[in-house]
Residue frames as qw, qx, qy, qz and C-alpha x, y, z in Angstrom:
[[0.046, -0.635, -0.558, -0.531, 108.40, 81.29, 68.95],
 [0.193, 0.049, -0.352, 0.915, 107.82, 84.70, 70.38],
 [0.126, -0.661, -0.727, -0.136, 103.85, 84.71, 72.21],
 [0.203, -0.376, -0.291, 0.856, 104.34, 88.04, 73.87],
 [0.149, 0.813, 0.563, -0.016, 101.20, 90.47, 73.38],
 [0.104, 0.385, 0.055, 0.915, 101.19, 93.82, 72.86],
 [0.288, -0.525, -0.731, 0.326, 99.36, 95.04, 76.16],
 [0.091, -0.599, -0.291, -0.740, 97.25, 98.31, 76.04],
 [0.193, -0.322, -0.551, 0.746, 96.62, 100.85, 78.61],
 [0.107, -0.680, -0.591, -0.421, 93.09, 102.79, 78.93],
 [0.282, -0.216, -0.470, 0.808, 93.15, 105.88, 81.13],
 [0.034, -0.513, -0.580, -0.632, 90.41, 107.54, 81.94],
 [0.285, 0.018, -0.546, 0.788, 89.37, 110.83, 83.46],
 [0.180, -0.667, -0.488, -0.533, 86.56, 112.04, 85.18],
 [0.181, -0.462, 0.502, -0.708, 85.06, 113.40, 88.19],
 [0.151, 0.106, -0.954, 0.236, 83.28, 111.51, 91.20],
 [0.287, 0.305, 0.463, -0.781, 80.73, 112.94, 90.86],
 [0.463, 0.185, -0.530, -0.686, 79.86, 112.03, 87.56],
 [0.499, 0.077, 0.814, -0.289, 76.75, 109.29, 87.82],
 [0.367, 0.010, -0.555, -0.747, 74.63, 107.34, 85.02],
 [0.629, -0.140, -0.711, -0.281, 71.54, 106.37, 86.34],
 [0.532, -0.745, 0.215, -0.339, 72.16, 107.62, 90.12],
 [0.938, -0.084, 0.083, 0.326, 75.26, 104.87, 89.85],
 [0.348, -0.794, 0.314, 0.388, 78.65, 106.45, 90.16],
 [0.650, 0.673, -0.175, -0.306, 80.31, 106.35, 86.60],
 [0.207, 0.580, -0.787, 0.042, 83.36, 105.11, 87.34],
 [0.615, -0.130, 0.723, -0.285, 81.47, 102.02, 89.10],
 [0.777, 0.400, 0.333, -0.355, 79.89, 101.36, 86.11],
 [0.753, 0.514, -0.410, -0.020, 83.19, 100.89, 83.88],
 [0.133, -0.442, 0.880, -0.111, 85.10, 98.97, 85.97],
 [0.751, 0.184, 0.554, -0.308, 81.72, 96.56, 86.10],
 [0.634, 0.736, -0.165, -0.172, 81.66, 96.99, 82.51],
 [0.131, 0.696, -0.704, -0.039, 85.34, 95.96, 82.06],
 [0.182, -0.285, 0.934, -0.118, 85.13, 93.15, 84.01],
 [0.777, 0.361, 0.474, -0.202, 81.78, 91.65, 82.39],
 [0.741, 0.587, -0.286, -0.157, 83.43, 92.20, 78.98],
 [0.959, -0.130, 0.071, 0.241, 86.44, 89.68, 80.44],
 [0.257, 0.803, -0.455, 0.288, 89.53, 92.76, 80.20],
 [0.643, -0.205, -0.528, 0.516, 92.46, 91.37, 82.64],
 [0.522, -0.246, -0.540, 0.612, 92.21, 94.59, 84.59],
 [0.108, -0.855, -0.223, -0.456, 90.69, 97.63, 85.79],
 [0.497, -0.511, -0.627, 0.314, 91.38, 100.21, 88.38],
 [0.036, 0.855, 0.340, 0.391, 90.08, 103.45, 89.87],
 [0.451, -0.143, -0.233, 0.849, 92.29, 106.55, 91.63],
 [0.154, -0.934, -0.289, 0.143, 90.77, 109.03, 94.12],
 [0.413, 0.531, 0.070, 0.737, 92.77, 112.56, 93.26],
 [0.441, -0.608, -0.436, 0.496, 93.60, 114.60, 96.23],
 [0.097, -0.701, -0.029, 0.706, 94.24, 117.88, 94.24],
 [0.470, 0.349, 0.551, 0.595, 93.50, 119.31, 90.92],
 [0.251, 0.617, 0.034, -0.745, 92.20, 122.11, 88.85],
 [0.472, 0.394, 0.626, 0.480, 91.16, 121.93, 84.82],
 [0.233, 0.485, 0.388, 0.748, 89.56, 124.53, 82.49],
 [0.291, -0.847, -0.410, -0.171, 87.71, 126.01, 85.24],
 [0.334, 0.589, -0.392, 0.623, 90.86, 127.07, 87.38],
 [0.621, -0.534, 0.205, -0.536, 89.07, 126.54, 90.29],
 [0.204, 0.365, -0.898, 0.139, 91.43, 124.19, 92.39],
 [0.697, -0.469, 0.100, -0.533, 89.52, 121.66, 94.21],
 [0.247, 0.460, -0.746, 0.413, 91.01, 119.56, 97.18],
 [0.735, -0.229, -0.623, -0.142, 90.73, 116.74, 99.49],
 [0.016, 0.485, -0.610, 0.627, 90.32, 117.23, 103.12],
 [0.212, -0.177, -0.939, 0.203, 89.28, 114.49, 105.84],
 [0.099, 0.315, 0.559, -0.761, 86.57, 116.69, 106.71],
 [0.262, 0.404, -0.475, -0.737, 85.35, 116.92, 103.03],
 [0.476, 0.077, 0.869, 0.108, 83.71, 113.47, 101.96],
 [0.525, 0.599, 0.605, -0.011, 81.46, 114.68, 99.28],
 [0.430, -0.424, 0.444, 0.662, 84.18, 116.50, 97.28],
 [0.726, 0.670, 0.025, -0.152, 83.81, 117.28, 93.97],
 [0.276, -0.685, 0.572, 0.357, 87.37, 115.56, 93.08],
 [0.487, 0.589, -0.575, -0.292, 89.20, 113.77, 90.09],
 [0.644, -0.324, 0.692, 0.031, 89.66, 110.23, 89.45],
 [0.315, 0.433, -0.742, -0.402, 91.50, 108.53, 87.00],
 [0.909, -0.063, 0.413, -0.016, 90.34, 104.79, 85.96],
 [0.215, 0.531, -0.768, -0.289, 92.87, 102.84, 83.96],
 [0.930, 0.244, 0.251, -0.114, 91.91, 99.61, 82.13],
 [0.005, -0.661, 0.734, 0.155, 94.29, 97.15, 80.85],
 [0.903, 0.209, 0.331, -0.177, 94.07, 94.42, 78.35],
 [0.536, -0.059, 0.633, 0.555, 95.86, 93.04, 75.05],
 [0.183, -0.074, 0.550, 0.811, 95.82, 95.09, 72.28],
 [0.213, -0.149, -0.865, -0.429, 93.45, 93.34, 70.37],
 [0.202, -0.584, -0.737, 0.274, 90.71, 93.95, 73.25]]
């Protein structure tokens, strides 16, 4: 008998700046993820981008409060 799942990937982009509640969005779905009982979350900082605006914007050690991309990706079975 073959138990193998079908395993699903969530990707999701925003910026880091994006907050609900003065809480950083992307904090709030990974919490989220893991209170609903997914097997995995996790969030990537983006050292360089651009989108519809064209306007490029970039990480630099002297920077900390960036406006920059970050990807979360969630990962579960299908069926979740």
């Amino acid at each position: 008998m073959n138990t193998a799942k079908e395993i699903k990937l969530l990707r999701i982009f925003m910026s880091n700046t994006d907050k609900y509640n003065h809480q950083p969005l992307y904090e709030l779905i990974v919490y989220s993820a893991h209170k609903q009982g997914l097997a995995g979350a996790t969030v990537l900082k983006g050292v360089l981008s651009f989108g519809s605006s064209s306007i490029i914007n970039s990480l630099k050690f002297w920077e900390t409060s960036e406006k920059l991309p970050v990807v979360i990706e969630i990962i579960d079975e299908a069926e979740k």
